[in-house]
N, C-alpha and C positions, 0 to 999 in steps of 0.2 A: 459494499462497493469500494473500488481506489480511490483513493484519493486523484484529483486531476493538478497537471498544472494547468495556473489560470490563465493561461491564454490559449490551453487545449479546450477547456469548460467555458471561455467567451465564445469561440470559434462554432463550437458543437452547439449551442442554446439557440433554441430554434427562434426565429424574430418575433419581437415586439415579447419577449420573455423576459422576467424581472431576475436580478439576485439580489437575495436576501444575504445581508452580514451579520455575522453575529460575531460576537465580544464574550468568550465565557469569562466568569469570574468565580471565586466561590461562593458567593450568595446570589448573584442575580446573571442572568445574559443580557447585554446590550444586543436590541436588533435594530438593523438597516433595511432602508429600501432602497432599489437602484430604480430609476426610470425605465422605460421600456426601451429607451434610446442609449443603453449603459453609458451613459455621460454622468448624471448628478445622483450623488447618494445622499438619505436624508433619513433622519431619527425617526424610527419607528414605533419602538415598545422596552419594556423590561420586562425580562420574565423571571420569578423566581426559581430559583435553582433549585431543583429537584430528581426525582427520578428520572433518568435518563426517556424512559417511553412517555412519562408527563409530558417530558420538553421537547419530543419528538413529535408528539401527536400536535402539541402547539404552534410548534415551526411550520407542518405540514399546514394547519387550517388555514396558517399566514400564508403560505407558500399558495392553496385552491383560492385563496380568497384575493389575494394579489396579482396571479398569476405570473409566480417565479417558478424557474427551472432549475437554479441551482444555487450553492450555498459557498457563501467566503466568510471561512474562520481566522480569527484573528490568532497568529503565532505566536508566541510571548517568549522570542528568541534573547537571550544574553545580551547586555550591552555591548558586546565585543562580537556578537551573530554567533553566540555561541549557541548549541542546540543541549538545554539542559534538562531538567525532570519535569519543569515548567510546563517547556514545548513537547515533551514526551507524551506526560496526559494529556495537551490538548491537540496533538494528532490523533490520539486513542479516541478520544471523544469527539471527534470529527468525524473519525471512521466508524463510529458504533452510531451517531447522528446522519450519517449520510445513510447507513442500512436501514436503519431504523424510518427514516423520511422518504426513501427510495429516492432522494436529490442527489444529482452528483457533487463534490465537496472540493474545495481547492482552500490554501491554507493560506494566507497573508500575513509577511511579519505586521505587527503593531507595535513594535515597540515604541514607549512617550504619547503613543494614541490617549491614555487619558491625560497625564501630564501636559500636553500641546491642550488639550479640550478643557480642564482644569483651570491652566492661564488664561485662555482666553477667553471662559467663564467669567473669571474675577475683574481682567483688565476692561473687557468691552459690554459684556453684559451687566458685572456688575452685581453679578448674584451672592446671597450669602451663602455661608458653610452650608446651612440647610436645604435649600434650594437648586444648592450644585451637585449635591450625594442625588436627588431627585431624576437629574436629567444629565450627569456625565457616564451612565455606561451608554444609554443609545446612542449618544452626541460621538462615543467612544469609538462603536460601532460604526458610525455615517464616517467620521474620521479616515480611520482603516477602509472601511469599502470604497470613498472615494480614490485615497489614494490608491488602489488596489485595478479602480478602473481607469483612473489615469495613466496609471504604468503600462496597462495594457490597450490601451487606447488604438486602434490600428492606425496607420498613416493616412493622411487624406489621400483618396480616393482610390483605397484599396479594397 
């Protein structure tokens, strides 16, 4: 599948349909869920990182089981929005995850997604080192897809 942009992949999700975010990293995925009503995004799971059909098959059971329709990856473009090797594999792995899940796939920069969730881990939750490696990739993930649905947010009463 193409990749969509996301507000072609909001547009097309047929109603009361979830997206799921995901955050790759190289040991674990951060996942998201969005509401039926794509307004609020909220920490889901971690998955370890694995074989690409592992991770596919796992997204999907979330995807029957939550009923989403489609998938927002998290970009990990350049401080300066540059598009480097970074963001390269995780278009690739967007595009092999979206075939692989039969979801259609739109891509969200993230950049400071865990850094912004990290601080505010420590400042207001108050969590230790331990406890924050725990819960900052899906926190990472809810992050990103939030902002992801807020950007695309349609105008009232459009």
């Amino acid at each position: 599948m193409a990749l969509f942009n996301l507000r072609d992949l909001r547009a097309a999700l047929p109603r009361g349909q979830r997206l799921i975010g995901l955050d790759p990293g190289a040991k674990q995925i951060g996942v998201a869920l969005s509401d039926v009503l794509l307004l609020l995004a909220s920490p889901y799971a971690v998955l370890k990182r694995g074989k690409l059909a592992a991770n596919a098959a796992e997204v999907a059971a979330i995807a029957r089981k939550e009923g989403a329709g489609g998938l927002v990856v998290g970009l990990p473009l350049g401080m300066d929005g540059s598009f480097g090797p970074a963001a390269q594999a995780a278009k690739d792995w967007s595009l092999a995850m979206s075939a692989a899940t039969g979801l259609p796939a739109a891509l969200w920069d993230e950049r400071l997604s865990s850094a912004a969730v990290n601080r505010m881990l420590v400042t207001e939750a108050d969590l230790t080192r331990a406890k924050r490696a725990q819960v900052v990739d899906r926190a990472a993930a809810a992050w990103m897809l939030q902002a992801a649905l807020d950007a695309t947010r349609p105008p009232p009463g459009a």
